[in-house]
N, C-alpha and C positions, 0 to 999 in steps of 0.2 A: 334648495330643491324646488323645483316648477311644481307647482299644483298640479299641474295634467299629469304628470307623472305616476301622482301619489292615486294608488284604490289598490282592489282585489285582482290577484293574480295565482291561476290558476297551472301551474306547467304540467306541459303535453307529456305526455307518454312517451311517443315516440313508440306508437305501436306495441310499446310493454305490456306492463302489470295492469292489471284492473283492479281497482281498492274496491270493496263492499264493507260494505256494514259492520261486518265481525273482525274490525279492527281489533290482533291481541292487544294491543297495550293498553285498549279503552276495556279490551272486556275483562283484562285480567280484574277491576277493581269494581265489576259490575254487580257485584257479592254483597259489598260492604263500601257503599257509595262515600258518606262521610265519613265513617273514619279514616277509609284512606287517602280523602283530601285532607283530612285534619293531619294526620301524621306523614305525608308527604311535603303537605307547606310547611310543618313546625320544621322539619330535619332538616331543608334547605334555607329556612330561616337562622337558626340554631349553627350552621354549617358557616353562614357568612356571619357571623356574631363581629361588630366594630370594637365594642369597649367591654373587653371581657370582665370587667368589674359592676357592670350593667347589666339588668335583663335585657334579652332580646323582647320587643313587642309584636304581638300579630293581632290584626283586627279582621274579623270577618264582620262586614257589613250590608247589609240588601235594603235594595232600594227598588224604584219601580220611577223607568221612566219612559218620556212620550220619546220616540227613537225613532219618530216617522218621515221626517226631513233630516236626519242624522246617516250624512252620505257616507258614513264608515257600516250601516247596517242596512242603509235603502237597496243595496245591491246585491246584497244575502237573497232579498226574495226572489229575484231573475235567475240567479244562481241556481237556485233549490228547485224551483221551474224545470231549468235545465234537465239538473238530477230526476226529477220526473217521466219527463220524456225518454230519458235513455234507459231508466232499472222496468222490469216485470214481477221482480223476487218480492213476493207481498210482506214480506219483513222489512226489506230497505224501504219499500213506498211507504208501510206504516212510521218508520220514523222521518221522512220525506214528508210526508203529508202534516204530520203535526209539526214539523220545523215550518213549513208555510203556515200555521194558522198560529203559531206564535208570534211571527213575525209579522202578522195583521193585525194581532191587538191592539188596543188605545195606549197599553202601556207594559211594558218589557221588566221581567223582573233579570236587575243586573247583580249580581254577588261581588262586593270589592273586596280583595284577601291583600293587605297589606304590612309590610312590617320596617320598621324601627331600630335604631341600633344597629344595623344591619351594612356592608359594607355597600350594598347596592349590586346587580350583575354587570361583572363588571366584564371589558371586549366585546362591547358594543359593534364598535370602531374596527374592531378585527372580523378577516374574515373565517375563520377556521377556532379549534382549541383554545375556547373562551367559555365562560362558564354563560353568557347569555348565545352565544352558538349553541351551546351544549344542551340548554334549555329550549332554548325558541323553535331551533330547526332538526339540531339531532337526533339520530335516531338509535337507539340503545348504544348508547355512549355515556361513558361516566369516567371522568379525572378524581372522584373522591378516593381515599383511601384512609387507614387508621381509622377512626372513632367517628369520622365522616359517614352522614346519613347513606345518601344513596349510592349503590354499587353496580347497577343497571343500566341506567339510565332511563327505566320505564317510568315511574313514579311522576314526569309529567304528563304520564297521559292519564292522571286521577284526576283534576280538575276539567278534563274534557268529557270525562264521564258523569259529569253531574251537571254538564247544560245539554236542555234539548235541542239546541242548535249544535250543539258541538265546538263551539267557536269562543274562543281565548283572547282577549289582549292585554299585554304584557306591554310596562312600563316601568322606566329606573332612570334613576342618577343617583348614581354611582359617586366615591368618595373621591374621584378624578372630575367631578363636575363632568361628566360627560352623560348625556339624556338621549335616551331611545324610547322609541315607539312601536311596537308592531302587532297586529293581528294574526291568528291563526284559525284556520277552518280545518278540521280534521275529520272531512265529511268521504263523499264517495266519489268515485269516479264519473264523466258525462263529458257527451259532446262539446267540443268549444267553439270549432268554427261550425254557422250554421250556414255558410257559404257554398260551403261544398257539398258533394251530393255525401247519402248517409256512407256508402262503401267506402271512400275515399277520407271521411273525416278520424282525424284523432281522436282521442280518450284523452280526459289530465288525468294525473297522480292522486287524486282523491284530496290530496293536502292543499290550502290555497293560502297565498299570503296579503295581509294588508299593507302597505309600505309601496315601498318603490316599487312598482312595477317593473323596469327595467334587468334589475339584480337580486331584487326579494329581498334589499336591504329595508331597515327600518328608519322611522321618520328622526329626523334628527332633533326631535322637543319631547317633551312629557307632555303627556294627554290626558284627558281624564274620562268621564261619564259622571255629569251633574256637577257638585261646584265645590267636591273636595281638590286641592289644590297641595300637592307633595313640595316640603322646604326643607327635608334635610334627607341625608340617600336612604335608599331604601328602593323597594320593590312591590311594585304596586301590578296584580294581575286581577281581569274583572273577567268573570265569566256571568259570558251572555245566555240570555233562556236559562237561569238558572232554574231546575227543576223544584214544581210545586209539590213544598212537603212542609204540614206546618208543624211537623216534629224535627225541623233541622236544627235547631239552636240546641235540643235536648242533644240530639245526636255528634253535635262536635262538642259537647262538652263533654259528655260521656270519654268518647275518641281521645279528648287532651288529658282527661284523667287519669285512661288507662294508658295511654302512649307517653304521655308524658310528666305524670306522677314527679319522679326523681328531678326532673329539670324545672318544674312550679316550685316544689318545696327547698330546692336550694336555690332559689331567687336567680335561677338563669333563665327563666321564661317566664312573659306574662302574656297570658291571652282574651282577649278581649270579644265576646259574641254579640253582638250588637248592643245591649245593657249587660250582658253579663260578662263580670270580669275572672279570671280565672288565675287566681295571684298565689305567694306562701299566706297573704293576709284573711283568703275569703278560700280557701283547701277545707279547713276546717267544715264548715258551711255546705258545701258542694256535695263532699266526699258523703256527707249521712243524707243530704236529700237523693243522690244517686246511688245509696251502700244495696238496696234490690237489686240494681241493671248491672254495678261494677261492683260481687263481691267480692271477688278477689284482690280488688285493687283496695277496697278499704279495711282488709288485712293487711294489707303492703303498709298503707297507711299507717296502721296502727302499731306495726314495726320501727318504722321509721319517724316516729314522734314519740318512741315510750322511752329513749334516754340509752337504748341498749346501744353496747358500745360493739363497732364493727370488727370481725376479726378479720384479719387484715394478712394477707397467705400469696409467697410469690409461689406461681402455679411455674411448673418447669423451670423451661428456659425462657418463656415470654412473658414474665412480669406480673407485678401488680394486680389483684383484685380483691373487693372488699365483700363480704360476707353479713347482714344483719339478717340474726335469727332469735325466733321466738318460740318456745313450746309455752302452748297452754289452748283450754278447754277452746272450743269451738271452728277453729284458725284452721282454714279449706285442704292443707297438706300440697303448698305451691310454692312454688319459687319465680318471682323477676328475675328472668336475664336480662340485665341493660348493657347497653355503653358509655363509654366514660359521660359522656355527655348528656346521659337518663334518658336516653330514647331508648324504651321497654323493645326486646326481641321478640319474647314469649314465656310462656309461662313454663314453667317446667313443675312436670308431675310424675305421677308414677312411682316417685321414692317410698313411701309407705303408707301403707290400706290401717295401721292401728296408730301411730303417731300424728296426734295433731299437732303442726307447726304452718307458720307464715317462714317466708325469708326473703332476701332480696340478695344479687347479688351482680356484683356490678365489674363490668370488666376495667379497670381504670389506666392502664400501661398504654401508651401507643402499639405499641409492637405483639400486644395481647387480641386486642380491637380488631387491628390490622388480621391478623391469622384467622382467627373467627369469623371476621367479615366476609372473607373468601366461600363459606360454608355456608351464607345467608341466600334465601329464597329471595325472587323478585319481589316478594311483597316484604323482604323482611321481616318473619314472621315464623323463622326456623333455623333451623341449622341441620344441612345435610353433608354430610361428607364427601359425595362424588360429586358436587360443585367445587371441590379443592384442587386445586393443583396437584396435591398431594392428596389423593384420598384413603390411603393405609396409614398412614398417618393419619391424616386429619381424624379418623377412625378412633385411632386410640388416643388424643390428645381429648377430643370431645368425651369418650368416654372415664378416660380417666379424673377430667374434670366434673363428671357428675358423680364419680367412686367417692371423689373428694365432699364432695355436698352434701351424699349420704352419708359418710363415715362421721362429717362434723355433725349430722341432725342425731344420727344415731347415740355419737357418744355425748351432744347434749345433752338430749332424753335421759341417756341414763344419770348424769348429776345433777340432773330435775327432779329423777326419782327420792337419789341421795339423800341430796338438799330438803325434801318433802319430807321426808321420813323423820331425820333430826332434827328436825321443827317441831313436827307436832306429833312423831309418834306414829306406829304402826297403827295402831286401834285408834286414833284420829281421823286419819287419813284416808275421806270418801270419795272415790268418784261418782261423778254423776251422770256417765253413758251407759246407755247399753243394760241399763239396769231390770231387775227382776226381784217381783215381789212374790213371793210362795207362802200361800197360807195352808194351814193344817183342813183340809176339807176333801169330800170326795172326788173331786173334779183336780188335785191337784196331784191326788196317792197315783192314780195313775201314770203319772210323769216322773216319780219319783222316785215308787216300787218294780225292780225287777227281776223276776226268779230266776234263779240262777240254782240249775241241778245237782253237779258238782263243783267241786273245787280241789284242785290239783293242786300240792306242795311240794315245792322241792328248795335247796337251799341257792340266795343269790347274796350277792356283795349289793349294797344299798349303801345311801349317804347317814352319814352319821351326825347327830346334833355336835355343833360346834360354836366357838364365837361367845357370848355370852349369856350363854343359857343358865338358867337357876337350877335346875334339874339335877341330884347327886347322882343319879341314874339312870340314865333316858331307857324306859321299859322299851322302846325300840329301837336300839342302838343296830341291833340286828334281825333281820327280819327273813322269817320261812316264807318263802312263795311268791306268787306272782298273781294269785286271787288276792280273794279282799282280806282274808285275817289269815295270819300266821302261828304255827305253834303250839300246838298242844294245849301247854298249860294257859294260852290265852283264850283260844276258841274253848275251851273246856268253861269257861268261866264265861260263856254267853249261854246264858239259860231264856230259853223261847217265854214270852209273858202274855197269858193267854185274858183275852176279853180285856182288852186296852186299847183304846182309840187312837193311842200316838205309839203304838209299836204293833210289828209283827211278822208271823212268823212262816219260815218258809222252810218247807220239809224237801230234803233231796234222799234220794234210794242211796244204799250202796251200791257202787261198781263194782265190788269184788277187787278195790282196791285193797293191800295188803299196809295194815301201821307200821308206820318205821318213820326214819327220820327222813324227810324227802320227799315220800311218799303217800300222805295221807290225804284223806276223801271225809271231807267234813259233812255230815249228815245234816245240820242244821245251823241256823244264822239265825241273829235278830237288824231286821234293819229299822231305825228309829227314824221316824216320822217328827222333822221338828214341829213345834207349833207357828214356827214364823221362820222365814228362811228367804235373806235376798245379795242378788250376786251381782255387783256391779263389776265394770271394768275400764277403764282409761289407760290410754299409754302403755299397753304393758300391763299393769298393774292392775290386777285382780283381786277384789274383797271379796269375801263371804261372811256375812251376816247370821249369824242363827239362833233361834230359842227353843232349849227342849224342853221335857215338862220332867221331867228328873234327869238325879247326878248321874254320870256315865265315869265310871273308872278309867275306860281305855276305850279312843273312838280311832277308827278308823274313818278320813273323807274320801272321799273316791270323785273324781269326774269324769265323764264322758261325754262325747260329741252328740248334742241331740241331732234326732235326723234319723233317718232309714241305713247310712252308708255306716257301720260300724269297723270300718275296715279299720281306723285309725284312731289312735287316743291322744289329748293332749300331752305332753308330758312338761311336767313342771320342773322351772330352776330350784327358786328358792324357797323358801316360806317361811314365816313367820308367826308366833301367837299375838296376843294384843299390849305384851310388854316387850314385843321385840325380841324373844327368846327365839332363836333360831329353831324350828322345827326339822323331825326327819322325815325322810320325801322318800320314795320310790317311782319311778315313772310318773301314773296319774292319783297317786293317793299320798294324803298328809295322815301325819301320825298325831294325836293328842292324847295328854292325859287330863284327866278330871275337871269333866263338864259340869259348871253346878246347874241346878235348875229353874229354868224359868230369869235366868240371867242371859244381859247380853252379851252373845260369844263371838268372837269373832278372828278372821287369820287373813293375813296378806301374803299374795303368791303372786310369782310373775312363769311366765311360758317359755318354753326356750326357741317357738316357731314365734315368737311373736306372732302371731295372727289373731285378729278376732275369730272367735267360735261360738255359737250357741249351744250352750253345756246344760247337763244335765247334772245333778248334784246327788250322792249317796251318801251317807251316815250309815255307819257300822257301828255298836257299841254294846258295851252290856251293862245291866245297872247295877251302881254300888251297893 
């Protein structure tokens, strides 16, 4: 190829389109600058993997050079010029005007994104449906498919987003030994010919190419900028004016951590930021100096290094996908979606407000990948259904994949509970959220004590102690009413204790209800004041803690929702004493017998809303 040939070419419009500034495909990733370079270059790296027994390598490297006799960027500035003269929109001149005083500096900062392993873009040499056409010139076009990164074709215009020039070149040999070269300006529209009068002249397309001039083909060598020098295939793209930010190293490692987590730790990807390497060898390292900015990913992490074995579930008709989940204290309540290949989709949340878990879970079938991938956002970073071919289906396939995710967190949860329980025991067994400590003082009787006028009995069906309880006779096998005590012969035997600091007592009138069975109107109650009293809850799994200052024959616990909205009560599954005896339950109150005093008491209950609640806690009881 003749030298004169080779520079910057610009095509005419042809009285068309006028490109401005608010290029979509640059603005789409104008949000989240590097990470969406970071996870655009990994996926296409990752996508062309050589020796799949090998990591793929990518290096992002910045350098700073003198570009002032360097005839591939001396002709940017006449150009930008150009763009000058023809815009008025004071947002294209503001990026117009700084692409010129960049391009005057002593020295150019250049960004080189290179990778390894890699097959190289290969249809150089072709002129159409090649993956370096697809890249260099195309315009939302994409041949990937299956487990394959991008589905757009946008994703190259994330590395144009992060130089102020706008301006890309791309360089490869390819595992055909064949070597390309070309440049790319992905700037605005301007006059070309300055020949002609203004009426008469053309506009270009905004896009400009370095190469042939002739065909907008590219140079038939590899090129470089400074005096790294490529000897085995691979893909080598430098962006020019790379923008000044001295948080960018922070920021693509961040990006590789979160984006690509699953593909570091099983040694399909190593990433390299100019000193920092980003391996399964130095994860470890990264993942706690970063656990502040990416926590979610160092619950992933922590998933996916704790030995737990994957459950492994063909989902329909489309295959393979792998499941690693964890319950326990602290863990955000998220899920990774990946691809076979560990490039993270998103996070999925929402599954539950009281179970803490991590999980990860990974699509691994072709044909699974493939279907999903249909559903993915241009940024890859979602899944919506009416991107599908099928979007009533894809509807219910998405959904029913997440029924699946909860169903497994859910029914882990519960033989987490199980498993807890015959280890060490009900009356073991603390959690430590959500906790509350209530001590016997004036400041606390108010939250505690609440009068209550009447109380209305009539007979209902209630659970009954079962399972292996010690009890020859559970005194509340069955229970009058729907208030706090039941029975006659029970509330008869709560005698009011007067001038006592930890009990007391609350007077109700008669209603002129009439005694009988069903129907009776209790005049008076004692409610007991413990001297310590605390409620934790995790998972589900609800303690109460208490100490009273005397024995209590027969208590009654009661809960309810603090708060102003009384409209609704928790209502409890199961419950428990502190030797595992199965206790009996009616909606929101547990039944005991014989509290001793000034010992620690304590019951495990779970809810049947599962939800956290802020509750409020009553003791009914009368003394032995």
């Amino acid at each position: 190829m003749e030298q004169e040939n080779i520079g910057w070419n610009f095509p005419n419009s042809n009285h068309g389109k006028v490109s401005g500034i608010s290029e979509a495909g640059i603005e789409t990733f104008k949000g989240s600058l590097y990470s969406s370079l970071a996870r655009e270059i990994c996926q296409n790296s990752l996508d062309a993997s050589l020796d799949k027994s090998k990591p793929v390598i990518v290096e992002f490297n910045l350098k700073e050079f003198n570009l002032k006799q360097d005839e591939r960027i001396k002709e940017l500035e006449k150009i930008f010029e150009k763009c000058r003269e023809y815009w008025t929109d004071k947002k294209t001149l503001t990026f117009i005007n700084k692409a010129i005083k960049v391009l005057q500096e002593e020295k150019i900062r250049v960004l080189r994104i290179s990778d390894f392993n890699t097959t190289g873009l290969t249809g150089s040499d072709k002129i159409r449906n090649s993956c370096w056409q697809n890249l260099v010139k195309a315009s939302g076009v994409s041949d990937k498919g299956g487990a394959s990164g991008g589905s757009f074709g946008i994703g190259k215009s994330a590395p144009f987003a992060c130089s102020d020039l706008r301006t890309i070149f791309y360089s490869t040999l390819d595992i055909e030994n064949i070597r390309a070269f070309q440049g790319v300006a992905n700037i605005v529209s301007f006059y070309k010919d300055d020949s002609l009068p203004r009426e008469k002249r053309d506009w270009t397309q905004g896009t400009g190419y370095y190469g042939n001039i002739e065909d907008n083909s590219p140079i038939r060598e590899i090129q470089s900028f400074g005096n790294y020098i490529r000897k085995t295939s691979g893909t080598d793209i430098f962006i020019i004016g790379f923008m000044k930010d001295e948080s960018w190293k922070d920021e693509i490692v961040k990006a590789v951590l979160e984006g690509y987590l699953i593909s570091v730790l099983r040694e399909n990807l190593i990433v390299k930021v100019d000193e920092i390497e980003i391996s399964s060898k130095t994860l470890d390292l990264l993942v706690e100096k970063y656990k502040e900015d990416v926590s979610l990913t160092y619950n992933y992490y922590q998933v996916l290094t704790s030995n737990i074995v994957p459950i492994e579930y063909n989902f329909e008709d489309l295959g393979k996908l792998s499941f690693y989940l964890d319950i326990k204290k602290d863990l955000k309540r998220s899920i990774l979606m990946a691809r076979s290949n560990g490039m993270k989709i998103f996070d999925k949340k929402g599954i539950s407000s009281v179970i803490q878990f991590a999980g990860v879970c990974i699509l691994e079938d072709e044909k699974i990948n493939s279907y999903f991938r249909e559903m993915e956002t241009p940024q890859h970073n979602n899944w919506e259904a009416d991107r599908h071919s099928n979007p009533k289906e894809a509807k219910k396939k998405r959904s029913a994949l997440y029924k699946y995710l909860k169903d497994t967190i859910l029914n882990k949860a519960s033989e987490t509970i199980t498993d807890e329980i015959d280890a060490v025991g009900v009356g073991e067994f603390i959690p430590d959220s959500e906790d509350i400590d209530i001590k016997n003082s004036e400041n606390t009787k108010e939250a505690i004590l609440n009068e209550i006028n009447t109380i209305s009995l009539e007979k209902v069906k209630t659970y009954k102690s079962t399972g292996n309880s010690s009890k020859k006779g559970n005194y509340f096998d069955e229970i009058d009413g729907v208030g706090s005590l039941t029975d006659d012969e029970i509330l008869n035997g709560f005698q009011p204790q007067k001038n006592n600091s930890s009990t007391s007592s609350l007077s109700s009138k008669n209603s002129g209800g009439q005694s009988g069975e069903g129907n009776d109107v209790v005049n008076e109650k004692i409610i007991v004041v413990p001297l310590k009293m605390r409620l934790m809850a995790s998972n589900n799994i609800n303690k109460l803690n208490f100490v009273v200052d005397r024995d209590i024959d027969k208590a009654i616990i009661e809960f309810k929702i603090a708060g102003e909205d009384r409209t609704t009560t928790p209502k409890i599954d199961e419950a428990f004493d502190s030797e595992k005896n199965i206790l009996s339950i009616s909606e929101n109150k547990v039944f005991l017998n014989n509290i001793k005093e000034k010992q620690n008491n304590s019951i495990l209950f779970t809810l049947k809303e599962k939800e956290n609640y802020c509750m409020e806690v009553l003791i009914y009881g009368n003394k032995k």
